[in-house]
C-alpha positions in Angstrom: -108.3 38.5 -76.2 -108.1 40.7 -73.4 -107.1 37.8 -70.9 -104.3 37.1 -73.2 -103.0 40.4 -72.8 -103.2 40.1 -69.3 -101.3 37.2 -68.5 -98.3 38.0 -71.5 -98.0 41.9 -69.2 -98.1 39.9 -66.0 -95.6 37.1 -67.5 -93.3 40.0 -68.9 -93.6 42.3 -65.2 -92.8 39.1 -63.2 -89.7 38.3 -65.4 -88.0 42.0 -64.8 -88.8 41.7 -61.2 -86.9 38.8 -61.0 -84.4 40.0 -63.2 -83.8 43.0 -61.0 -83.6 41.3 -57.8 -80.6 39.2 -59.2 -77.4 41.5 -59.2 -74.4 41.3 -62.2 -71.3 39.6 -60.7 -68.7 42.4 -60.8 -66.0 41.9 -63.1 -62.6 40.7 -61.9 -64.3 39.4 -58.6 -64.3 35.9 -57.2 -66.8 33.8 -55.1 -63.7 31.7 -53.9 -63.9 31.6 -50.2 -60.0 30.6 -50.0 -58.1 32.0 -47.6 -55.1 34.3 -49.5 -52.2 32.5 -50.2 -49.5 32.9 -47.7 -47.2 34.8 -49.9 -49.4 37.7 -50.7 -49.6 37.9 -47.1 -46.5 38.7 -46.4 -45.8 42.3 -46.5 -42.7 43.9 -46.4 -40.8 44.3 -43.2 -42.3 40.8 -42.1 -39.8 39.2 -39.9 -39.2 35.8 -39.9 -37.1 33.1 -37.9 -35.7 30.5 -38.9 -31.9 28.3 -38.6 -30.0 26.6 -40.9 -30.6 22.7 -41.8 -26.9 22.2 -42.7 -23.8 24.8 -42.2 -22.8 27.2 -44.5 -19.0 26.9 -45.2 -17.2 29.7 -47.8 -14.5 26.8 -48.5 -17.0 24.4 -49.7 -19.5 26.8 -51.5 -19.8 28.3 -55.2 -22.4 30.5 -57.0 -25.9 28.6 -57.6 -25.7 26.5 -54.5 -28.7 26.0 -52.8 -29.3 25.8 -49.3 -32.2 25.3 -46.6 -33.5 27.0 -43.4 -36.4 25.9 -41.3 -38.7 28.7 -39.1 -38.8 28.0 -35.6 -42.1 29.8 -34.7 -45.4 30.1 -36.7 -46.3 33.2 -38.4 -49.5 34.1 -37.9 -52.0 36.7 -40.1 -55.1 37.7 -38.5 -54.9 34.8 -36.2 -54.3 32.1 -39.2 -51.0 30.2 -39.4 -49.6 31.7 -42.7 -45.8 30.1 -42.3 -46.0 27.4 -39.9 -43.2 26.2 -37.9 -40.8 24.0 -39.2 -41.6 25.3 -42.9 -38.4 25.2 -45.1 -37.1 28.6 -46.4 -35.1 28.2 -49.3 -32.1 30.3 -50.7 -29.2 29.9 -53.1 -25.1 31.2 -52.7 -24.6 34.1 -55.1 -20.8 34.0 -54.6 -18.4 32.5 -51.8 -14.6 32.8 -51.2 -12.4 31.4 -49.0 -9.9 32.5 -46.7 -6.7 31.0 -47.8 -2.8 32.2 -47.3 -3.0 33.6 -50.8 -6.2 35.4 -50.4 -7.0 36.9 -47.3 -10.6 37.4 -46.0 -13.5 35.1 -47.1 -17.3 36.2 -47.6 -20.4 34.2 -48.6 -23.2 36.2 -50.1 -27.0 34.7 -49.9 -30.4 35.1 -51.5 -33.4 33.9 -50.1 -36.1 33.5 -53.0 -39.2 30.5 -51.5 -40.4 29.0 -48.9 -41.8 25.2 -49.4 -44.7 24.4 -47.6 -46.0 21.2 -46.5 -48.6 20.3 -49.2 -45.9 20.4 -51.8 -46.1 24.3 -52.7 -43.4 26.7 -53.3 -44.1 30.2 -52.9 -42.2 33.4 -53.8 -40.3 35.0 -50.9 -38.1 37.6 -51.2 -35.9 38.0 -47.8 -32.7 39.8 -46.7 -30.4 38.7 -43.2 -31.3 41.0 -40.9 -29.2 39.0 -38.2 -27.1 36.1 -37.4 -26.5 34.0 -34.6 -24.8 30.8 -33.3 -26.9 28.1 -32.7 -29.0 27.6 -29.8 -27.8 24.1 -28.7 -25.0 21.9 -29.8 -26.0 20.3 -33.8 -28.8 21.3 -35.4 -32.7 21.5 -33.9 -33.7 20.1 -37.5 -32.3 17.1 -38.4 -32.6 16.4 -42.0 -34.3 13.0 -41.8 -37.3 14.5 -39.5 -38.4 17.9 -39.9 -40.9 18.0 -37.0 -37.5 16.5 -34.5 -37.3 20.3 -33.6 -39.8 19.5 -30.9 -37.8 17.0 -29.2 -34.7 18.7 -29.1 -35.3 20.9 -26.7 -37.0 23.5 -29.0 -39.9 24.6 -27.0 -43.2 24.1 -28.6 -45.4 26.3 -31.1 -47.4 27.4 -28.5 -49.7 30.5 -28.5 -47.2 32.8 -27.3 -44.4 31.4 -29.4 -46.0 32.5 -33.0 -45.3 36.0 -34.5 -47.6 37.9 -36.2 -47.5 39.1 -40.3 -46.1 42.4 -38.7 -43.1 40.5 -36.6 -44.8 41.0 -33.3 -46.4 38.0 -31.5 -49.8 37.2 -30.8 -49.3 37.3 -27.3 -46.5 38.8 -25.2 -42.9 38.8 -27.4 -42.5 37.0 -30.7 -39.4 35.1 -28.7 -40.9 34.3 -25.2 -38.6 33.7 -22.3 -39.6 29.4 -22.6 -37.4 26.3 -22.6 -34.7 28.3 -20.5 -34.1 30.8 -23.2 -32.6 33.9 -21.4 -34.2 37.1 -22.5 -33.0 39.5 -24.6 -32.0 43.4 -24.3 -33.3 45.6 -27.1 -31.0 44.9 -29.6 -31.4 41.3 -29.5 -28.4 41.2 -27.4 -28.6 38.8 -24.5 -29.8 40.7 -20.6 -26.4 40.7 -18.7 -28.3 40.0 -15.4 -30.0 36.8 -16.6 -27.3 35.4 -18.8 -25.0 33.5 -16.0 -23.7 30.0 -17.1 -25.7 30.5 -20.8 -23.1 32.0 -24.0 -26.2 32.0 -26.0 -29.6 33.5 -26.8 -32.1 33.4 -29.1 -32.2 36.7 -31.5 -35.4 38.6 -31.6 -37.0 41.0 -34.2 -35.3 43.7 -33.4 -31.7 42.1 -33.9 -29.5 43.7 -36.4 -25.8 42.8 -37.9 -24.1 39.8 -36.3 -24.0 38.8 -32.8 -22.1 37.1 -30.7 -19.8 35.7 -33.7 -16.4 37.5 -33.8 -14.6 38.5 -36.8 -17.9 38.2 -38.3 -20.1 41.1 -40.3 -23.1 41.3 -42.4 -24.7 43.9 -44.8 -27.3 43.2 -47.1 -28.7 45.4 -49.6 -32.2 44.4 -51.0 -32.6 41.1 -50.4 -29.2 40.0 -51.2 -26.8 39.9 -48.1 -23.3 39.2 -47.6 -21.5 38.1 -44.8 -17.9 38.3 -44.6 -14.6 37.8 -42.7 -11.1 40.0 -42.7 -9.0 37.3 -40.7 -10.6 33.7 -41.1 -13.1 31.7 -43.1 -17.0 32.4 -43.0 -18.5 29.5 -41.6 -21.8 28.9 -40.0 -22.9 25.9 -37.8 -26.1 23.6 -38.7 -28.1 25.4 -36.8 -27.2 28.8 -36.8 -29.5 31.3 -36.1 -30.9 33.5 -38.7 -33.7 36.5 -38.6 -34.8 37.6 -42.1 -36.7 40.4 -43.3 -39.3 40.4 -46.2 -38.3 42.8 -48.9 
């Protein structure tokens, strides 16, 4: 009888030890080892680069219209490609005029609202213009048959140095590095007068604002809706066209 007593308190003391030793899974957390989804990554203020896969012309737009960019550099997030190159960033017209002799001026206003990522997703972005730019070379670095053709254009490659970080700095050196005979830029993303000679154009950076280098040309956004407009001529922007956005 006593034996039997024994091994039920033995049974019964080795049960709440093991019990104890196993810890409750808090509520609300996961075991998932995924990385976070690019889009919660991306904070406001992120910066991102991209140009445009077809032009943007105020004579042939209208409300709803969607349109495409592509980034030019990775984005990077603790050292892990959240927005890799060549990733579309997609955005629809909210109203376009054109310049005509009965109407003066002309404007195009854009939203920015997902990017599409290579395994098929499309993820929430909310972005604003921060800056336009003519294109780097003559026609587009994307072509719309190949989206990787931006590396034999003469689009330098996603090197190291060439991918900006989640806070719009790069991992090493500038977000734009001076490669592929880019001439540097001047603070405000204007090009340096003293290494400019025989080159019209240069590639924005993070800290460009407004348009440049475009005349007759201005942009103001407000949230992430942004206009840009003309007093004297129709808004048009090339294939290509250089564009720095700003995560809202």
């Amino acid at each position: 009888m006593n034996r039997d007593v024994f091994l039920w308190l033995g049974i019964i003391l080795m049960t709440a030890t093991l019990c104890a030793q196993v810890s409750p899974q808090p509520a609300g957390v996961s075991n998932s080892t995924e990385p976070a989804s690019p889009a919660s990554a991306l904070a406001p203020g992120t910066i991102l680069s991209v140009e445009l896969s077809k032009s943007l012309d105020a004579k042939k737009l209208k409300a709803n219209d969607k349109f495409e960019t592509r980034t030019v550099i990775d984005l990077l997030s603790h050292g892990q490609i959240v927005i890799p190159r060549n990733t579309k960033i997609l955005g629809h017209v909210t109203e376009a005029k054109a310049h005509g002799k009965q109407s003066a001026g002309s404007m195009v206003g854009v939203v920015f609202d997902r990017a599409l990522m290579k395994d098929g997703r499309e993820l929430p972005l909310q972005a604003a213009v921060q800056a336009v730019a003519r294109p780097l070379q003559t026609g587009s670095a994307f072509p719309a048959d190949d989206p990787m053709a931006g590396a034999t254009t003469g689009m330098p490659s996603a090197s190291q140095s060439q991918r900006g970080s989640i806070t719009g700095t790069a991992s090493t050196g500038s977000q734009f590095p001076n490669q592929g005979g880019y001439p540097p830029t001047s603070g405000n993303g204007l090009p340096d007068p003293a290494s400019t000679t025989g080159s019209s154009v240069s590639p924005l950076g993070p800290t460009s604002k407004g348009v440049v280098g475009i005349k007759g040309l201005s942009l103001e956004s407000s949230g992430p809706a942004s206009v840009i407009s003309s007093k004297t001529e129709n808004v048009h922007l090339d294939r290509g066209a250089q564009l720095i956005l700003r995560v809202q």
